[in-house]
N, C-alpha and C positions, 0 to 999 in steps of 0.2 A: 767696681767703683762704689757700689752700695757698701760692700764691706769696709771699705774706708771712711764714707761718711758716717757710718753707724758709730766706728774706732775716734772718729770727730768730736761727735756729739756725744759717747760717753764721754768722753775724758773732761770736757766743756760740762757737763752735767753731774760729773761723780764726785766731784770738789765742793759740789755746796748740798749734795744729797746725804757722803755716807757721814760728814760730820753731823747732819745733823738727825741724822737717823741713831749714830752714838750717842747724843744728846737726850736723844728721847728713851731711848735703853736704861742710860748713867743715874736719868730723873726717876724713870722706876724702878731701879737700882736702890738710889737713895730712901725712897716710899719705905720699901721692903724693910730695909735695914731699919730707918727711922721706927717701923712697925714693930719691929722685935727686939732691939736692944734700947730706946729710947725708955726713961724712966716716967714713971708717972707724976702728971705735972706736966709733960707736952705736947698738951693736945693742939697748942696753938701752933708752936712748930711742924708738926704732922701737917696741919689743915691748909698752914703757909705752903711748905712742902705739895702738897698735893692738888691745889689751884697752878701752884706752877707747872706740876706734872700735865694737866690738864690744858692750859697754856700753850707748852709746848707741843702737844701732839695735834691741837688745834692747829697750828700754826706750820704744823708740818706738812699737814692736809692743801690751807692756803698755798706753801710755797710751790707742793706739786701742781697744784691747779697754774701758779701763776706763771711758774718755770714752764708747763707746757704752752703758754699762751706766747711769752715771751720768748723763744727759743725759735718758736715757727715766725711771730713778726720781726724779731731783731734778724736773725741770721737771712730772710727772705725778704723782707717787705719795707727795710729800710734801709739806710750806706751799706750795708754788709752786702745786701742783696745784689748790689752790682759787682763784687766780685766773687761770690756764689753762683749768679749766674754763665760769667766766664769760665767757669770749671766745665770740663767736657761730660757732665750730667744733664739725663733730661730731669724733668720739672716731676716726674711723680714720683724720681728715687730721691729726692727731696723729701718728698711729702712722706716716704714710706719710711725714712730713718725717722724723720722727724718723731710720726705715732706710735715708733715701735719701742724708739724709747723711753716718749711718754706712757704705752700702757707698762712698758716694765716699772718703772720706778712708781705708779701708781699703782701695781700689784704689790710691790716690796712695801711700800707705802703701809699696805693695809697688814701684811704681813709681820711687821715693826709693831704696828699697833697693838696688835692681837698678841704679840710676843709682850709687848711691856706690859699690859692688862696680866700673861699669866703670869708676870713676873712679879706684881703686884697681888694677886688673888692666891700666890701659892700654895699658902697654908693653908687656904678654903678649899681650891681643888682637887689639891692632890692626898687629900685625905681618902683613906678607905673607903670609908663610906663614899664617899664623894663620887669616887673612882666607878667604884661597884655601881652607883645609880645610872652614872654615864652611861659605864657598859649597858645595862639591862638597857638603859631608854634605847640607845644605838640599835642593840638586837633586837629588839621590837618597832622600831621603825624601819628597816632594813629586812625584815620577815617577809614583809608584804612583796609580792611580787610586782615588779616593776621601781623598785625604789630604788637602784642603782641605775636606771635608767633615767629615773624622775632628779639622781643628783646632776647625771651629766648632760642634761637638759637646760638646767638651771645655771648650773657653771657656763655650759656655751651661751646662754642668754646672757649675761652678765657679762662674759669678753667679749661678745657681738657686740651687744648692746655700749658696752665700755667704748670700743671704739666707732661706733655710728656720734657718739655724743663729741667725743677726741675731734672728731673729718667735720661734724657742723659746726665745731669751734674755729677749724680753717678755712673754712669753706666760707665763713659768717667773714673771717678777716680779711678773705681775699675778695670777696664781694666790695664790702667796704673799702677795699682798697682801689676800685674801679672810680671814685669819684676823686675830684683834686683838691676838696675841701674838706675837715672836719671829719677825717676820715675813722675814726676812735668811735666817730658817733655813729656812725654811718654802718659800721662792723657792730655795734651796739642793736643798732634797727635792724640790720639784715641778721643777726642773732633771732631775734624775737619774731622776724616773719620767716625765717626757717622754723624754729618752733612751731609756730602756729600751724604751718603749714602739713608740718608731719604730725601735729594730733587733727587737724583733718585727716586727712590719710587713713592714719590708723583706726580711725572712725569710720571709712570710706569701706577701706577694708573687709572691716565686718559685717559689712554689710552683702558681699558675691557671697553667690552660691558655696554651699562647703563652711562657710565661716558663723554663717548664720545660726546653725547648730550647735555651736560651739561656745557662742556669745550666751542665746538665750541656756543654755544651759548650765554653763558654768557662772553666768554673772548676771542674771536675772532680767539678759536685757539691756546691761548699762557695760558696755564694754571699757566704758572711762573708768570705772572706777569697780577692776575685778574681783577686789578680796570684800566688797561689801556686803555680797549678801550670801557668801559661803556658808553653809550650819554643818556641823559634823556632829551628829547623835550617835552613831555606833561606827562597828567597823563596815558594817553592811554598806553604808551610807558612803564611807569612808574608798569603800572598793569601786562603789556604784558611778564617785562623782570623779576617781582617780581618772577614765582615759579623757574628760574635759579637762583634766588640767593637763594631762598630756598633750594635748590639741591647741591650747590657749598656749602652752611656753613655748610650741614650733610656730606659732603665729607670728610670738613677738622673736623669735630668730629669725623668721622669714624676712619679718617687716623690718627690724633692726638691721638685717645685711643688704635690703635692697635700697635703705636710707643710707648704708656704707657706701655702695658702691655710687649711688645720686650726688653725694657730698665729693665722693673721692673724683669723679669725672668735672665737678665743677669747679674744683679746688685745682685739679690739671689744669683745666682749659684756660682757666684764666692766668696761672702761672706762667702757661705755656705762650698764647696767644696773647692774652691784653694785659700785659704784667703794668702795671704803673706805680715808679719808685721816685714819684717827684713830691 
C-alpha cells in the first residue's frame, strides 16, 4: 500500500514540479545563449534576462518548501483527510510517502540548481585551466586520509538532518492541529517551540560525558556556533583538528536522527490517536 501512495503523490506532485524545474533549465538556457550570441549594446537585456533567471530559481526553492507544507496539511489535515483516512493505511505510511517525496523533489530541487548555474558558468568552468585547477584542488583535498569518510559524513548529516527538519514541519502541523481554533497559528507556535526546544537539546547534548571533548575542542567551547573559532595554519593543524570534526558531524547525525525519530512518533501519535479535522 505504501507503494501506491508514493505512485499518488508523485503523479499529484510531478505536474507542478517537472514544469517547473524546465523553466528554470529553459531560463538558464536563455542566460547562456543571451551570453554568447547577443550583440553589444545588451547589457540591459542580459541583466532583465538574469534577475528573472534568479526569480525563478528563488521561487522554485519557495514552491518545494510550500508544496511540502501543503501536500502533508491538504491531503491529511483537512476535507481530504477524511477520505485518506478511510483508505485501509495506517497513519505513518502517510507520513512516510509524504517525506519521501518531499526529500526527493528537495534533492532534484538542489540538483536543477546547480545544473542551471553550470549551465550559465560554462565557459568559465569548463575551461582548461578551469578544469585542471578543480582536478589538482579535488586531489589535494582527497590526499588526506580520512576525506572520503569526512564526505560521507557530511552527506548523511545533511539527509538526516534534511529530514529531522521535513518530521518538525509535521509534527509542528499536527500539533497545531490538536486545538479547534486558529489552528495555522497554533502550527506556527508549536513550529518555534519545537525549535527552541531541540537547540536546547543540542546544547544539552554537549554537554554528557564523551561530548564534552568534542565541543571544547573543536568549537572553543561554544557548540552553538561551530565554525567560529576554527583557525587552520598548516596541514599539521589541519590533521590535528580533522578527528573533532569527525566527532562533531556523528554528533549532529546522532542528534538529527533522534529528533527524526521524536518528530516521527509524534506526528503518528497524533495522526493516529487524536486526529482533529474539524
Amino acid at each position: 500500500m505504501l507503494s501506491k501512495l508514493l505512485k499518488y503523490e508523485m503523479k499529484a506532485t510531478a505536474r507542478i514540479f517537472l514544469p517547473l524545474f524546465a523553466v528554470v533549465l529553459l531560463s538558464a538556457t536563455m542566460n547562456r545563449l543571451i551570453t554568447i550570441f547577443a550583440p553589444k549594446g545588451w547589457e540591459v537585456p542580459a541583466v532583465i534576462s538574469m534577475v528573472l533567471y534568479v526569480t525563478i530559481l528563488v521561487g522554485m526553492f519557495v514552491v518545494t518548501a510550500v508544496m511540502m507544507i501543503q501536500r502533508f496539511y491538504k491531503n491529511l489535515l483537512s476535507e481530504e483527510g477524511y477520505l485518506m483516512f478511510t483508505l485501509p493505511v495506517k497513519p505513518w505510511m502517510h507520513i512516510i510517502s509524504k517525506l519521501l517525496l518531499a526529500m526527493m523533489w528537495a534533492l532534484v530541487s538542489i540538483a536543477v540548481a546547480i545544473g542551471s548555474v553550470v549551465i550559465i558558468a560554462s565557459a568559465q568552468i569548463f575551461k582548461p585551466e578551469v578544469v585542471s585547477q578543480i582536478g589538482q584542488v579535488v586531489s589535494q583535498i582527497y590526499a588526506y586520509e580520512g576525506a572520503w569518510l569526512f564526505t560521507a559524513e557530511f552527506v548523511l548529516l545533511v539527509l538526516v538532518g534534511g529530514i529531522a527538519k521535513i518530521l518538525m514541519v509535521y509534527a509542528s502541523i499536527a500539533v497545531g492541529h490538536l486545538v479547534n481554533n486558529h489552528k495555522i497559528l497554533a502550527s506556527l507556535g508549536a513550529y518555534i517551540g519545537l525549535s527552541t526546544i531541540s537547540q536546547i537539546l543540542f546544547t544539552f547534548m554537549g554537554l554528557l560525558p564523551g561530548m564534552a571533548g568534542i565541543k571544547d575542542r573543536y568549537t572553543g567551547g561554544n557548540l552553538s556556533n561551530p565554525m567560529g573559532t576554527v583557525r587552520f595554519s598548516s596541514a599539521d593543524n589541519l590533521a590535528a583538528i580533522l578527528p573533532s570534526v569527525h566527532g562533531f558531524l556523528w554528533y549532529g547525525v546522532l542528534f538529527s536522527a533522534l529528533l527524526t525519530v521524536g518528530y516521527f512518533i509524534i506526528t503518528n501519535m497524533i495522526l493516529g490517536k487524536k486526529l482533529n479535522l474539524e
